[in-house]
KOLTOR-841004 format. One record per atom (N, C-alpha, C, CB): residue in one letter; x, y, z. Coordinates in steps of 0.02 Angstrom, whole numbers, plus 50000, padded with zeros to 5 digits. Glycine has a CB too. Layout:
<sites>
AXYZ...
</sites>
This chain:
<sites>
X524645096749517X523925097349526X523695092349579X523535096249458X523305096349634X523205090549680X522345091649702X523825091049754X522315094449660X521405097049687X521155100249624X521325104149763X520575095749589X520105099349561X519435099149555X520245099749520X518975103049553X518225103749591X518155097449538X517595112549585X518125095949479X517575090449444X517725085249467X517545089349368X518625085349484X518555078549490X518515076149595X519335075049438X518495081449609X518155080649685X517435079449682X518245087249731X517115080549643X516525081949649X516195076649606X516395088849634X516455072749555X516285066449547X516525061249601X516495064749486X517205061249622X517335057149680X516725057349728X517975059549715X516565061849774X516175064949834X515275064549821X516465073849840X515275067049747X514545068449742X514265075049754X514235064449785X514865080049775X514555086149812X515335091849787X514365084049924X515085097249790X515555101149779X515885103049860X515255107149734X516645104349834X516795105549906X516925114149908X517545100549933X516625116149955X516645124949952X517065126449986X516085129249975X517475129349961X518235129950006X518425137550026X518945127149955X518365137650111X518365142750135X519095147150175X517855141150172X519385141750150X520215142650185X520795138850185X520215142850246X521265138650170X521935135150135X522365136750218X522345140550041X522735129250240X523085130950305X523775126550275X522625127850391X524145126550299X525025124550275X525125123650353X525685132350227X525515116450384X525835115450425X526215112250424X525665114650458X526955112950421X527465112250442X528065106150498X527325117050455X528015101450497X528385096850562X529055093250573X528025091750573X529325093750617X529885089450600X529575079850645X530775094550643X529925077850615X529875069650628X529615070150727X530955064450607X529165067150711X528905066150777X528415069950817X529355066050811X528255074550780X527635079450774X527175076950791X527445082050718X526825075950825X525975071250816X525535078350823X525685063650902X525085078550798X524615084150797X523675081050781X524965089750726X523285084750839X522905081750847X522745078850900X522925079450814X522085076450920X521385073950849X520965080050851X520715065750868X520935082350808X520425091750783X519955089650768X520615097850714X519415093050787X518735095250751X518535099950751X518275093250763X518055102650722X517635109050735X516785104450732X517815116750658X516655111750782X515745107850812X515595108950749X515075112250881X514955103850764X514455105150714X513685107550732X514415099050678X513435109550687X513445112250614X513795120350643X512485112450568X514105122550585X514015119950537X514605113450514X513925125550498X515325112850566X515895109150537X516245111850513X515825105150500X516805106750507X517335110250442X517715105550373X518065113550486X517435102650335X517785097750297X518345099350264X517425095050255X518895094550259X519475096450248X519885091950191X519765096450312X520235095450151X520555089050130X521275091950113X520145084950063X521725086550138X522335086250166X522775081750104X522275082750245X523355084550098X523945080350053X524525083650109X524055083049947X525125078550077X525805082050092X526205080850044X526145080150152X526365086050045X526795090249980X527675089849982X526595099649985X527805088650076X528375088650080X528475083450130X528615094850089X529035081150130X529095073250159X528575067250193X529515073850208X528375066450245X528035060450248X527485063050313X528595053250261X526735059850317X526505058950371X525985053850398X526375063750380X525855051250434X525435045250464X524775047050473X525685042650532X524355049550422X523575053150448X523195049250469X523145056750400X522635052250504X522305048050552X521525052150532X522675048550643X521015047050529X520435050350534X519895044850587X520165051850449X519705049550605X519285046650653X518325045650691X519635049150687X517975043050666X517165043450682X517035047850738X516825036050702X516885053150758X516865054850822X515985056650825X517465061450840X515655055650766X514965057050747X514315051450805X514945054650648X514215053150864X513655050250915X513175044050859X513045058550949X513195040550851X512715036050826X512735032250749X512125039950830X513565034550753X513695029250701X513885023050695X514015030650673X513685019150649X513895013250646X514735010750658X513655011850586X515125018150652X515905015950657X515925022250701X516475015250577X515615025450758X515735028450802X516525026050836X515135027850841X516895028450843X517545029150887X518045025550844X517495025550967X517755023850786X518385019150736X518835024150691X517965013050670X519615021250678X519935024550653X520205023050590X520255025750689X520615025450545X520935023450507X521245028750470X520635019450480X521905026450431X522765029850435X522725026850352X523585025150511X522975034550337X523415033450263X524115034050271X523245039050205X524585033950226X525355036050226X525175041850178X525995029850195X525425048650183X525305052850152X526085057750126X524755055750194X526325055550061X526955055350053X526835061449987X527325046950041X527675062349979X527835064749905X527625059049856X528675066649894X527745054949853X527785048549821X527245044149797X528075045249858X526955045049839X526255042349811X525825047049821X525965036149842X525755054149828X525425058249799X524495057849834X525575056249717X524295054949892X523795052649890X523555059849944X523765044349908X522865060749955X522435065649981X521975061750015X522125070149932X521695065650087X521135062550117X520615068050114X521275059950191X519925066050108X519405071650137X519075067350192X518775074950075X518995074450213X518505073350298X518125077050281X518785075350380X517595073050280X516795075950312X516905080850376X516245068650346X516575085350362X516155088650453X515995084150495X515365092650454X516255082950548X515905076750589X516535076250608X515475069750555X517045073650588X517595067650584X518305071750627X517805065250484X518535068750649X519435071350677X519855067950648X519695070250756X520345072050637X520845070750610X521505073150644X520755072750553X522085069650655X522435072350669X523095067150637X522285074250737X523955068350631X524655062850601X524895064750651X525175063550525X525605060450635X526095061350649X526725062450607X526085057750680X527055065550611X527615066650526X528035062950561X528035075750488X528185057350492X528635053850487X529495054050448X528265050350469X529475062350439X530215064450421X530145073350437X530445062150323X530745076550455X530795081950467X530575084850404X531395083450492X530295092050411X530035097750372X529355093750345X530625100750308X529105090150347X528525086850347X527975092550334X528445082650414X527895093250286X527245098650248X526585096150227X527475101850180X526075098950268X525355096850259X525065103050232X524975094250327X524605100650179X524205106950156X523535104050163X524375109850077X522995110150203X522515107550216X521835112750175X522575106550296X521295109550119X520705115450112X520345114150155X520285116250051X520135119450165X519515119150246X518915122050217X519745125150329X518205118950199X517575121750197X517545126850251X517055116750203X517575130150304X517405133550340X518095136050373X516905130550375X517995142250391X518535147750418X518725145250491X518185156250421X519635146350508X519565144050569X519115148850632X520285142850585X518725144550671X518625148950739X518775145950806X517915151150745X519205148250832X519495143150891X518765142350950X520335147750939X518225145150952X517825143551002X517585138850974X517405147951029X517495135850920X517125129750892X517515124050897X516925130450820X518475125350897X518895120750870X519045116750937X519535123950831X519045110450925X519285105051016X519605100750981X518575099951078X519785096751019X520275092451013X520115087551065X520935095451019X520315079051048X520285074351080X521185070751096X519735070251040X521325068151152X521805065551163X522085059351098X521665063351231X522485060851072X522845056551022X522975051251028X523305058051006X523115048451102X523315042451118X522825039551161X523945042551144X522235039951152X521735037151210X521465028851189X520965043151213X521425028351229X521575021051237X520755017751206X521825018951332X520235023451225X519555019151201X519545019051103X518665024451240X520215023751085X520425023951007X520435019350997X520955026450978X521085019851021X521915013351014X522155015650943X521705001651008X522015021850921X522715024050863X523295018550890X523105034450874X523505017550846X524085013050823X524755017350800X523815008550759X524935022450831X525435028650802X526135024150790X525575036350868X526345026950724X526975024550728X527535025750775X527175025750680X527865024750794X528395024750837X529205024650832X528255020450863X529485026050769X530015027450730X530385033950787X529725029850644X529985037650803X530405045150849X529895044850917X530305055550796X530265049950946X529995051050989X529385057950996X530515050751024X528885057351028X528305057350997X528245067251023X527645050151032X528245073651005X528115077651030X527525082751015X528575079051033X527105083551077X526365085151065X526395094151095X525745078651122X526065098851068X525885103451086X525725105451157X525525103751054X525545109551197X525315107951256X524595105451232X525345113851308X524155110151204X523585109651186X523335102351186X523545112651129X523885099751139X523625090851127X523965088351184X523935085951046X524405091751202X524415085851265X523915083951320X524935087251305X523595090351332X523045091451393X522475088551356X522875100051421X522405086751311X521765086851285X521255079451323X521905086551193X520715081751327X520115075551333X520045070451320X519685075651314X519935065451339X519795059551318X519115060051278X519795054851377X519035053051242X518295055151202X517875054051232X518075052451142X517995050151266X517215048851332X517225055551377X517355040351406X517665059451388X517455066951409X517395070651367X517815070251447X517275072451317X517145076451263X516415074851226X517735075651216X516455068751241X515785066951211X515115068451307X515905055351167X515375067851375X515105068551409X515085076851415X515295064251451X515455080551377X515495088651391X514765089651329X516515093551363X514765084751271X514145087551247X514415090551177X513785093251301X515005089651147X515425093551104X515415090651041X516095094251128X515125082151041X515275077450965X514645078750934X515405067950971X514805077650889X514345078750821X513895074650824X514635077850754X513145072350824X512805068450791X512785064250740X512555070350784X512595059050707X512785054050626X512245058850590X512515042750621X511765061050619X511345065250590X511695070950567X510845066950632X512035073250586X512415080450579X513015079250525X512775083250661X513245073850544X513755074250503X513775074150434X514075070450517
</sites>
């Protein structure tokens, strides 16, 4: 058992309405990410791994917050069993830290790729701290991706209001 509405919903304060279940897959060195979907409406998510290990990352990308551009990383194992939720607003993106590396993600909202962007993983106005155990392999998608100071100059981040 890794999800249940009462006790999400005493954690949170809010029920989480869950609009879609995604499963991904990695071998060691995977980095994937940093995702969002625009807002409103967003997409909140909450993420475990079920099968070997990964380095998650969540990230402020919300215009006018007090922790605008700040990050921070769970270890997300068999073993300790732990889950993150993300607000609408927020990016997220790991890196798997052992082959077959299984993420299960609930998503409040359905994917739609015209809403979905992505920020560069390794950008320096972050400074993610990625582990470095393998060698690091990115999608094209994430590889090309934006910096946040262009993504936020394209007009694409969320508001603190919004989020």
């Amino acid at each position: 058992e890794w999800f249940t509405d009462v006790e999400f919903t005493a954690f949170a304060g809010h029920r989480f309405e869950l609009r879609q279940a995604n499963c991904s897959v990695s071998r060691a060195g995977v980095l994937r990410g940093l995702h969002f979907a625009q807002v409103p409406p967003g997409q909140a998510k909450y993420v475990t791994c079920v099968s070997g290990a990964v380095f998650d990352v969540v990230v402020d990308i919300r215009v006018g917050s007090p922790t605008y551009g700040r990050w921070d990383a769970v270890l997300l194992d068999t073993r300790e069993r732990r889950s993150v939720y993300l607000a609408a607003g927020l990016a997220h993106g790991f890196v798997a830290l052992q082959d077959d590396s299984t993420v299960m993600y609930l998503c409040s909202a359905g994917y739609d790729p015209q809403r979905e962007h992505t920020i560069c993983a390794t950008d320096p106005e972050i400074g993610i701290d990625w582990p470095d155990d393998h060698p690091v392999v990115l999608s094209e998608r994430d590889r090309n991706a934006p910096s946040l100071a262009e993504v936020r100059a394209a007009g694409l981040l969320p508001s603190w209001d919004q989020g």
